[in-house]
C-alpha positions as CSV (number, residue, x, y, z in Angstrom):
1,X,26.6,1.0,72.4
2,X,28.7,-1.3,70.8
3,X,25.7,-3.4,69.1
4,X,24.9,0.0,67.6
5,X,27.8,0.6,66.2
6,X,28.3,-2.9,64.6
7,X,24.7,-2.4,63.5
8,X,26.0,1.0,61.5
9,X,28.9,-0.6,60.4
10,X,26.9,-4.1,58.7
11,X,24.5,-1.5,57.5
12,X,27.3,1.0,55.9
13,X,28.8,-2.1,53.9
14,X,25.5,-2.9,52.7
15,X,25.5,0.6,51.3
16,X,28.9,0.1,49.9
17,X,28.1,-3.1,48.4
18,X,24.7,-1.9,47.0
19,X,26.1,1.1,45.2
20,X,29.1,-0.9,43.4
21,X,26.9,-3.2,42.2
22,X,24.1,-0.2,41.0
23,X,27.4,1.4,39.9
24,X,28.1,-2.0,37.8
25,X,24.3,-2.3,36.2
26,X,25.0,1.5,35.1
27,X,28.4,0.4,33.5
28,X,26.5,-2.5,31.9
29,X,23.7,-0.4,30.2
30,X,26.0,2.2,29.3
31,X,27.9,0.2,27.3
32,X,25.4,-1.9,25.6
33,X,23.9,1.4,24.4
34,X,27.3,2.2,23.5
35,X,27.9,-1.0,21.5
36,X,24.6,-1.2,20.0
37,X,25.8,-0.4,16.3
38,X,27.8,-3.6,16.5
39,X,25.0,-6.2,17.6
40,X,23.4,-8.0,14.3
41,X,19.9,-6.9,15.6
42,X,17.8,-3.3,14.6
43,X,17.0,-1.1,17.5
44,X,15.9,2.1,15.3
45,X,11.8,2.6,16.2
46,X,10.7,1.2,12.8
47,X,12.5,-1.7,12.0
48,X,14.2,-1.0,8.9
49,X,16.7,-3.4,9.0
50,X,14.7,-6.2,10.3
51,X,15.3,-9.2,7.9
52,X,12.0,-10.4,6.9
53,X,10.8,-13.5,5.0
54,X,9.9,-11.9,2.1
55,X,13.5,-10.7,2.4
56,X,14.8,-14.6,3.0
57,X,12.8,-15.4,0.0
58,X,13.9,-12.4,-2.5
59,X,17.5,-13.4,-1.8
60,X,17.2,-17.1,-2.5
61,X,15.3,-16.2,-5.4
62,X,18.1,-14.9,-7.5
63,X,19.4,-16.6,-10.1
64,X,23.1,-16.4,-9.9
65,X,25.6,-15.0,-7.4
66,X,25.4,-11.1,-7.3
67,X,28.9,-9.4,-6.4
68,X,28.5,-5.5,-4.4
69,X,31.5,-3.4,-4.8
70,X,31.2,0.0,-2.7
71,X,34.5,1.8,-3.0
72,X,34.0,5.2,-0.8
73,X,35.7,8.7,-0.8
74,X,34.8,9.4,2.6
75,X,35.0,13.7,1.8
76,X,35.7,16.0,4.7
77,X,32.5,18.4,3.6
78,X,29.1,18.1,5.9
79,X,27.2,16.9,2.1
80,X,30.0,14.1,1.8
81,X,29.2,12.5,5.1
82,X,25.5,12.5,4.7
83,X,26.1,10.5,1.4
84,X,28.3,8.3,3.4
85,X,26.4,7.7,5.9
86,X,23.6,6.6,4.0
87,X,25.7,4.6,1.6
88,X,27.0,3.0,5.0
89,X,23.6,2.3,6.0
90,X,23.0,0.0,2.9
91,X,26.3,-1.6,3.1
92,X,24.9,-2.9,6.3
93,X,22.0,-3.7,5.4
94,X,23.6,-5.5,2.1
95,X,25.4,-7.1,4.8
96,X,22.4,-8.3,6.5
97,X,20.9,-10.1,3.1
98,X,24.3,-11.2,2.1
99,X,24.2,-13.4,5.5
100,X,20.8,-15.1,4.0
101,X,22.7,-16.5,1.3
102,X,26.2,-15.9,0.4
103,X,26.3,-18.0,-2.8
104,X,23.7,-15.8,-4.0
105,X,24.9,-12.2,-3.1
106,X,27.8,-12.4,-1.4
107,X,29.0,-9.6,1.1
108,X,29.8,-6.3,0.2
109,X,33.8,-5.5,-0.6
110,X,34.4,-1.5,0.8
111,X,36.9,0.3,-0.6
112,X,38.2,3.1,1.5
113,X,40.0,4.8,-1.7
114,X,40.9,7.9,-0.4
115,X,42.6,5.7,2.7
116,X,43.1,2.5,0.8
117,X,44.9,3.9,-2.4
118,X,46.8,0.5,-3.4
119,X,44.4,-1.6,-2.3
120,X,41.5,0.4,-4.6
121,X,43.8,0.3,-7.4
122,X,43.7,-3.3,-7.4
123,X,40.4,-3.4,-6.5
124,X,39.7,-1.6,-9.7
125,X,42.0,-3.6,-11.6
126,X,39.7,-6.8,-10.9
127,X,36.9,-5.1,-11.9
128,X,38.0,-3.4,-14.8
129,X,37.0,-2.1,-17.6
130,X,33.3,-1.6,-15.9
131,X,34.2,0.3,-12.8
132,X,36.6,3.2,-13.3
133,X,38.7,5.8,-11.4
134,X,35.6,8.3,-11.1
135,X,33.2,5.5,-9.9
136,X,33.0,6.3,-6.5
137,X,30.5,6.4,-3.9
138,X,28.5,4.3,-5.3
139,X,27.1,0.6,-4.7
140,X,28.1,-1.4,-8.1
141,X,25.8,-4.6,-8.6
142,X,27.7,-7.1,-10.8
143,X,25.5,-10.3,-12.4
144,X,26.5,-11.9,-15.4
145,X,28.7,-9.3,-17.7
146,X,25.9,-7.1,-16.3
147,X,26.5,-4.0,-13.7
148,X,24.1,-1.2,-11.9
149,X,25.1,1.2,-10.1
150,X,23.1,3.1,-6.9
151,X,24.6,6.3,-6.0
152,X,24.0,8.4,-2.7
153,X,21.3,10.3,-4.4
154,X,19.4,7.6,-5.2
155,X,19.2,6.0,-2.0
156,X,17.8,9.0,-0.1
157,X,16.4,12.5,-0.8
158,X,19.1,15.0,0.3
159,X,18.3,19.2,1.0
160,X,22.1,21.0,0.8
161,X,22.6,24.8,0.9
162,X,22.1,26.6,-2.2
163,X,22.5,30.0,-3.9
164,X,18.8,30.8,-2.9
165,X,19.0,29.2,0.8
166,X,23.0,29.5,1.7
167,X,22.1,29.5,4.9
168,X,20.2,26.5,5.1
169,X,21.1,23.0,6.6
170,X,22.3,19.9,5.1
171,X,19.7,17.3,6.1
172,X,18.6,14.2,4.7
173,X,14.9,14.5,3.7
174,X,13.9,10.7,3.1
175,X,16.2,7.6,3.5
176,X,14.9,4.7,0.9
177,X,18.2,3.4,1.4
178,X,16.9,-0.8,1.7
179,X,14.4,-0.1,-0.5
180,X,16.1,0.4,-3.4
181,X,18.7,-2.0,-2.9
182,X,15.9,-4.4,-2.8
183,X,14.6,-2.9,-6.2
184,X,18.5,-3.3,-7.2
185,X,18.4,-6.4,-6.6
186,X,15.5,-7.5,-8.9
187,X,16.6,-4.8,-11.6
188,X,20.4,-6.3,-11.9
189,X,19.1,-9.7,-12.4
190,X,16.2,-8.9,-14.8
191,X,16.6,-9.4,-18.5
192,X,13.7,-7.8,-19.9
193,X,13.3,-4.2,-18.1
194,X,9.5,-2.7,-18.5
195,X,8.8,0.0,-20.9
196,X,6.1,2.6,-19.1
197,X,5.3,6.0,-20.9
198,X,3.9,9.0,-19.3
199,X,1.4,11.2,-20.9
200,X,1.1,14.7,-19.9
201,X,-1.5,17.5,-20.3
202,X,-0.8,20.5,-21.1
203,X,1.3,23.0,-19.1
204,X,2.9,20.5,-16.8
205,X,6.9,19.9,-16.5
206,X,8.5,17.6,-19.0
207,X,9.6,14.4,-17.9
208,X,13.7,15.6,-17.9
209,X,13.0,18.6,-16.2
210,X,15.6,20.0,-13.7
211,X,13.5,21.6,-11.1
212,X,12.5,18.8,-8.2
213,X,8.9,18.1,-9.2
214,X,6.7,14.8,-8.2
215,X,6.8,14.0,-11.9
216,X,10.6,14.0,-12.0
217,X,10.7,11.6,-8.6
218,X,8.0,9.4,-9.9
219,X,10.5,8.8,-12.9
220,X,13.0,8.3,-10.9
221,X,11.5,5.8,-8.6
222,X,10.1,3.9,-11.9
223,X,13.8,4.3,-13.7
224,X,15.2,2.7,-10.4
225,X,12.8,-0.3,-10.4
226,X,14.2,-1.7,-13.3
227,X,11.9,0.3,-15.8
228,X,12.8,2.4,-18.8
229,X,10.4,5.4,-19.0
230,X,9.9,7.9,-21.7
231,X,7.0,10.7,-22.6
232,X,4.4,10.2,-25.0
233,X,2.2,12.6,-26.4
234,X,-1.2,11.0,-27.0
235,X,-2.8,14.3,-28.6
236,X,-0.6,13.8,-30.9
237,X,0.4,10.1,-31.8
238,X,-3.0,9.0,-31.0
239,X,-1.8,5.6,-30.4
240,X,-0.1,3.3,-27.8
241,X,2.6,1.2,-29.0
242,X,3.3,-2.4,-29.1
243,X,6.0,-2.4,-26.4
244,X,4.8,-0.4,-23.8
245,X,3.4,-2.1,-20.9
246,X,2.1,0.8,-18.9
247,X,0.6,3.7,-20.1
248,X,0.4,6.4,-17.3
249,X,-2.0,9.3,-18.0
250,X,-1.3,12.9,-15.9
251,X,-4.7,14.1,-17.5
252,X,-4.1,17.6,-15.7
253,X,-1.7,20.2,-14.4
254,X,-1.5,24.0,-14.6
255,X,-3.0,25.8,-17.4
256,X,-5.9,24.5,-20.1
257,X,-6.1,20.5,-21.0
258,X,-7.7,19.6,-24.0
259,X,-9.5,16.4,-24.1
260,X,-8.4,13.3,-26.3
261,X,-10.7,12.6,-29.1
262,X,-11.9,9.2,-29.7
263,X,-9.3,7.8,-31.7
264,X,-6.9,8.0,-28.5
265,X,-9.7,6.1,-26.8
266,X,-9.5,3.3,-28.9
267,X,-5.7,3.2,-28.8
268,X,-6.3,2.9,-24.9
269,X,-8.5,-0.2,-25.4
270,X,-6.1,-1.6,-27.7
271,X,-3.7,-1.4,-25.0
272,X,-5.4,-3.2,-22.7
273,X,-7.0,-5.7,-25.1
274,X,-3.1,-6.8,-25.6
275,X,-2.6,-7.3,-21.8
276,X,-1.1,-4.4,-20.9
277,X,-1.6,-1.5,-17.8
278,X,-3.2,1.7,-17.9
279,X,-3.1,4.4,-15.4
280,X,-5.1,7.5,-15.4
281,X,-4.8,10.5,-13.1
282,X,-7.4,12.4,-13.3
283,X,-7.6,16.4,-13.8
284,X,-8.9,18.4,-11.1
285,X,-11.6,20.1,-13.0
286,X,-13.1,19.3,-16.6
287,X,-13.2,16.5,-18.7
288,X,-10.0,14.7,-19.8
289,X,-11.9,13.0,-22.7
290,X,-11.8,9.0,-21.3
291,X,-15.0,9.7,-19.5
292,X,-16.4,7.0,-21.4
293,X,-13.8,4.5,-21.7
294,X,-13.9,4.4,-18.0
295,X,-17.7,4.5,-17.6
296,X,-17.7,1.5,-20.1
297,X,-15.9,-0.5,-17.6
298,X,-17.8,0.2,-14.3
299,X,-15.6,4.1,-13.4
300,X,-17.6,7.1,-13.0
301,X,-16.6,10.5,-12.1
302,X,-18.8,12.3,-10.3
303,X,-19.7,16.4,-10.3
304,X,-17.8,18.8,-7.9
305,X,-14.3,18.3,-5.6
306,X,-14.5,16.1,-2.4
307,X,-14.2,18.4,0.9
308,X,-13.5,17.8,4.3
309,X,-13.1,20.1,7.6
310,X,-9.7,20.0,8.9
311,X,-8.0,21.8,11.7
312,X,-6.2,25.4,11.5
313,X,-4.1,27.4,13.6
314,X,-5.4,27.6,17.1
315,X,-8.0,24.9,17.6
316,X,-9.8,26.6,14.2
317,X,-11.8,23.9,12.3
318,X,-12.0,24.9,8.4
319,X,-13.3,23.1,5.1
320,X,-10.7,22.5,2.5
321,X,-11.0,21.1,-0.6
322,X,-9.0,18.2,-0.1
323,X,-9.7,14.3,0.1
324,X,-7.6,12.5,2.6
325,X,-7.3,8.4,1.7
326,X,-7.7,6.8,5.2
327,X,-9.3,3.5,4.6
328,X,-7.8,1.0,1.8
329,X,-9.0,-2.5,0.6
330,X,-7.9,-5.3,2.7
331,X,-8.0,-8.0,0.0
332,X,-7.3,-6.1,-3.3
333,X,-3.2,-7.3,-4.4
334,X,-2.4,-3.5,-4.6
335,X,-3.3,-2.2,-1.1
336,X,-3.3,-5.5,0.6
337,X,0.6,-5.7,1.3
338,X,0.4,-1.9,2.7
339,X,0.3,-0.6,6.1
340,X,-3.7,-0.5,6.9
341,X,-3.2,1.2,10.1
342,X,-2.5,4.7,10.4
343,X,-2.3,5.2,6.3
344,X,-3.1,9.0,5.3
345,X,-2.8,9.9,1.5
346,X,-3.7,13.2,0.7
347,X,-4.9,14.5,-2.8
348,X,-5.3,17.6,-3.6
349,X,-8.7,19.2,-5.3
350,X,-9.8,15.2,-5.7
351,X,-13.0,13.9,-7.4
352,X,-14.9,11.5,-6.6
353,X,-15.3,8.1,-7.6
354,X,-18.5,5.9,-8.8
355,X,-17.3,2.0,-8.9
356,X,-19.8,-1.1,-10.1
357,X,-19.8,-4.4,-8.6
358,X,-17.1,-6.1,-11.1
359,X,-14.9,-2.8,-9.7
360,X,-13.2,-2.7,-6.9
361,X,-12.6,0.5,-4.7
362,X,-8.8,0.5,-3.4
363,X,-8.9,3.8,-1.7
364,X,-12.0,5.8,0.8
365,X,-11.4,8.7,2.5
366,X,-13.2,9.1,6.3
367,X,-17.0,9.6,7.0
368,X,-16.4,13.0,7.2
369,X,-16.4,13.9,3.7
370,X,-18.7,15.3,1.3
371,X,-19.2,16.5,-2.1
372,X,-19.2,20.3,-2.8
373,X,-20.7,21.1,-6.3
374,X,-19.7,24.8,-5.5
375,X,-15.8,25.4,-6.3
376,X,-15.8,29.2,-5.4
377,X,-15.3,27.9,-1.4
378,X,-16.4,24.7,1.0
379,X,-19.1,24.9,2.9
380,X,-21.2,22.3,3.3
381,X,-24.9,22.8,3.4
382,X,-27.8,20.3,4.9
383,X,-28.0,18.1,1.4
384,X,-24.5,17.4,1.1
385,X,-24.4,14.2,3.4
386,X,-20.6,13.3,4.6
387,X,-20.2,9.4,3.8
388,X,-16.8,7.6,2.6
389,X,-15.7,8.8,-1.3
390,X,-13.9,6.6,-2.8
391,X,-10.3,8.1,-4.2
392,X,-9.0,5.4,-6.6
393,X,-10.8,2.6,-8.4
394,X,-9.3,-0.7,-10.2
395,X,-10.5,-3.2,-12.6
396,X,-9.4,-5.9,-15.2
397,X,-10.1,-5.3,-18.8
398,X,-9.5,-8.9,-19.8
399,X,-6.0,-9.6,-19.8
400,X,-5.3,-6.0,-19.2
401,X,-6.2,-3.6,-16.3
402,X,-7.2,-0.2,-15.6
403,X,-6.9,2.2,-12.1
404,X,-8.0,5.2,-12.0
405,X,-6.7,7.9,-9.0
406,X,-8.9,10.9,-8.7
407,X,-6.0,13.7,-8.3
408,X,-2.3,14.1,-9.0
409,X,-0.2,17.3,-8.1
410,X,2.7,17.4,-11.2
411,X,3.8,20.0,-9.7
412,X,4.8,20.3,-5.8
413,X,7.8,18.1,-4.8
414,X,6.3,17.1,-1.6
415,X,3.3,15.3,-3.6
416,X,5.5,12.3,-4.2
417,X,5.9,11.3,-0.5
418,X,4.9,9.4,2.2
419,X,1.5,6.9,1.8
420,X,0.8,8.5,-1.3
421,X,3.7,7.6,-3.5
422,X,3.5,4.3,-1.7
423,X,0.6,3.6,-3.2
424,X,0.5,4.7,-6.8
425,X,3.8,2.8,-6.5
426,X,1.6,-0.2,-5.8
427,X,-1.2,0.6,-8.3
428,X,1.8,1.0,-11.1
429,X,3.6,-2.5,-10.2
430,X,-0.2,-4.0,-10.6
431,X,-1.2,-2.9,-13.6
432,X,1.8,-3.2,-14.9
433,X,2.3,-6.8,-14.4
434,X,5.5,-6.4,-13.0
435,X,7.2,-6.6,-9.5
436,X,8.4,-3.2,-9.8
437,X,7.6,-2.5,-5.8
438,X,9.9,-4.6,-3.7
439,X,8.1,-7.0,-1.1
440,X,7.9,-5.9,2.4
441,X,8.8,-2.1,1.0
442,X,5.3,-0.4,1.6
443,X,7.2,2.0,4.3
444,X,10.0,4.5,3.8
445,X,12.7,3.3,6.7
446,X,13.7,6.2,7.8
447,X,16.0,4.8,11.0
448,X,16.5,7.2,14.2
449,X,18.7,4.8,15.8
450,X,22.1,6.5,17.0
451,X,25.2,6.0,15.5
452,X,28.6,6.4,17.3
453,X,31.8,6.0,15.7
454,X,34.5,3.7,16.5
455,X,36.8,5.9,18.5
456,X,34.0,7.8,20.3
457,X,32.5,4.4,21.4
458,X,36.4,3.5,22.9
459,X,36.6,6.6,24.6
460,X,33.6,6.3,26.3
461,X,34.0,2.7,27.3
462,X,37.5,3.4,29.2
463,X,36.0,6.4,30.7
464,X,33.0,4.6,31.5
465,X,35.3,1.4,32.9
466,X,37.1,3.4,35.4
467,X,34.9,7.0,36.2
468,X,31.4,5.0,37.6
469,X,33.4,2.7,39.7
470,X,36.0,4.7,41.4
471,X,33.0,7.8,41.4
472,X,30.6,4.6,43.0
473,X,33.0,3.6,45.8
474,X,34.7,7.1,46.8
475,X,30.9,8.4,46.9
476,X,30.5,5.0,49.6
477,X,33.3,5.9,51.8
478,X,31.9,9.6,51.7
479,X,28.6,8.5,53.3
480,X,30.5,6.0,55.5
481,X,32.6,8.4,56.7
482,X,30.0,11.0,57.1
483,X,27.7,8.7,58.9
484,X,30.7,7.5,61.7
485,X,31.3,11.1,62.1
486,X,27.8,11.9,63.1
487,X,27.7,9.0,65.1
């Protein structure tokens, strides 16, 4: 009897023992998880603060020493702490470049101005007469007498309530937050900024329109790149000028499109005879009048709209007129730095491509595809054969060069998103000669990693610190003392 109970009582300590120590490992992972914001590593699922060596080498690359000045309101309302929190999130990640280098950008000063009155005052002082009172939220680049500025709305995509949708939710749509302090980077220390104009058919939003169209976000994603963008209209000019060094064609949009005439086709050869880059989205019916040009240099458009079956509601398959971009050109310099895997670019009422030997195809959509000749609706018969279409074509034109896309969408916001602004971003830096996409940016970080503030992450480490162990060993002497008792 009394080895038994010695065996119980050796075996109850065990238990004891056991479950302070489980009761430790919890306390241990707890609290990492807890402190995670404060450890100079990424955990978010797609790395978007991961220092790369494209990001070493874009750093070291800069010319001078670039000073960040970020002085913050920090507002009470729901839309002021979305715009902090994202201006937070490149302050870190300014942080994180800023440690590659400091005698080339050196690390952010934050100004809490709203906290920090005195100490913003002087702040401002140092700076001025470039940064004023109303300069805030912001991120203020400062190399050599020159100064940019990034505000919140340019480092994300925001959706706030409005008159038609009071009801809605303040969200954050799409976070671009290090890549355009990379672009910032390159813009604040560029001299010479590229000059692109946009021609537009007829019936399409102008350039400086209000309403949040993919023509007005492309402009803005040019306009932040270090790139001063204006409209042209070629029907009318009928010439490119000297300065411009890429010409951007929306050849269609909602309502009629008249063709150029000829004499706007040799202003477009011009253009690329003197080295520079033209761009040309196609309509998505009828002729936009550079048939020819782009024939002339191995680019054919073929009859009819690409169509593929997709899947509807309930497990319904259905053809669509629509060409999905699935398959890209491992060694062309456009689609080469992209994301190969898992890439879906979807345009809208596309054509389809012809491309020679000296052209290269950038984008294919699946095998599934096929060519439907009849626009009233998609069906395809025996003769139309699914096979890869090619979606966008690129060429030199001796020291200039020429891409071609098959579709563009003016129009619908959400156009201008995802793989496919990714990669007319990419065809525009190309033919323009320029680095206007940053290296390493052919993603949108968009970070899910959880962020806890300061006080919540000391509550929750005292509470922690003292509720696991005492709950760990009281729950021990519970068992203990239920086990002697049944014993």
């Amino acid at each position: 009897m009394t080895s038994e109970l010695t065996q119980r009582r050796k075996k109850a300590r065990k238990h004891v023992i056991a479950q302070i120590l489980l009761a430790c490992w919890c306390l241990y992972v707890v609290n990492v998880w807890a402190f995670h914001t404060s450890i100079r590593s990424d955990w978010s699922s797609d790395g978007a603060l991961t220092v790369t060596e494209q990001d070493k080498e874009l750093v070291r690359s800069l010319p001078g020493t670039v000073e960040v000045v970020v002085p913050l309101n920090f507002g009470p309302s729901v839309e002021d702490q979305l715009r902090t929190r994202v201006l937070l999130k490149a302050i870190r990640w300014l942080e994180e470049l800023s440690a590659i280098a400091p005698n080339r950008l050196q690390r952010p000063l934050t100004i809490a101005v709203n906290r920090e009155g005195d100490k913003g005052e002087i702040e401002r002082q140092e700076y001025s007469p470039v940064l004023e009172v109303g300069d805030v939220d912001q991120i203020h680049f400062f190399h050599d007498g020159r100064r940019l500025s990034l505000s919140a709305e340019e480092l994300a995509d925001f959706k706030f309530p409005n008159v038609l949708e009071p009801e809605s939710t303040a969200e954050i749509l799409v976070d671009r937050s290090r890549e355009v302090v990379e672009a910032a980077l390159r813009q604040v220390v560029k001299k010479d900024w590229t000059r692109v104009l946009v021609s537009q058919g007829r019936g399409e939003p102008p350039l400086d329109s209000r309403q949040r169209n993919s023509l007005r976000l492309l402009k803005k994603d040019l306009e932040i790149r270090g790139s001063i963008v204006d409209p042209i209209r070629l029907s009318i000019e009928e010439s490119v000028p000297k300065e411009c060094d890429l010409l951007i064609i929306v050849a269609g949009g909602e309502g009629a499109f008249v063709p150029f005439r000829s004499s706007v086709e040799r202003g477009i050869e011009r253009q690329l005879e003197a080295g520079g880059g033209v761009v040309i989205l196609l309509p998505p019916v009828g002729v936009c009048g550079l048939e020819g040009l782009m024939a002339r240099h191995g680019i054919s458009v073929e009859a009819g709209l690409i169509a593929e079956n997709f899947p509807v509601k309930q497990g319904v398959v259905r053809p669509q007129f629509l060409g999905v971009g699935r398959h890209l050109d491992p060694s062309h310099p456009i689609t080469a730095p992209l994301n190969q895997e898992n890439f879906t670019a979807g345009f809208s009422t596309a054509r389809s491509l012809l491309v020679e030997k000296e052209t290269t195809g950038l984008l294919y959509t699946g095998p599934g595809a096929w060519l439907e000749r009849d626009l009233g609706a998609p069906r395809r018969d025996l003769a139309e054969i699914p096979s890869p279409k090619v979606l966008a074509a690129a060429t030199e034109v001796g020291e200039g060069k020429l891409v071609v896309i098959s579709s563009y969408s003016a129009v619908l916001p959400d156009f201008w998103k995802g793989d496919v602004r990714r990669f007319l971003l990419a065809c525009f830096d190309w033919a323009s000669g320029e680095n206007i996409l940053p290296p390493g940016s052919g993603r949108e970080p968009i970070s899910h990693q959880i962020e806890l503030t300061a006080a919540f992450r000391n509550s929750f480490f005292w509470t922690s610190f003292l509720v696991l162990p005492i709950s760990a060993l009281a729950g021990g002497l519970l068992v203990a003392g239920l086990r002697r008792r049944g014993a």
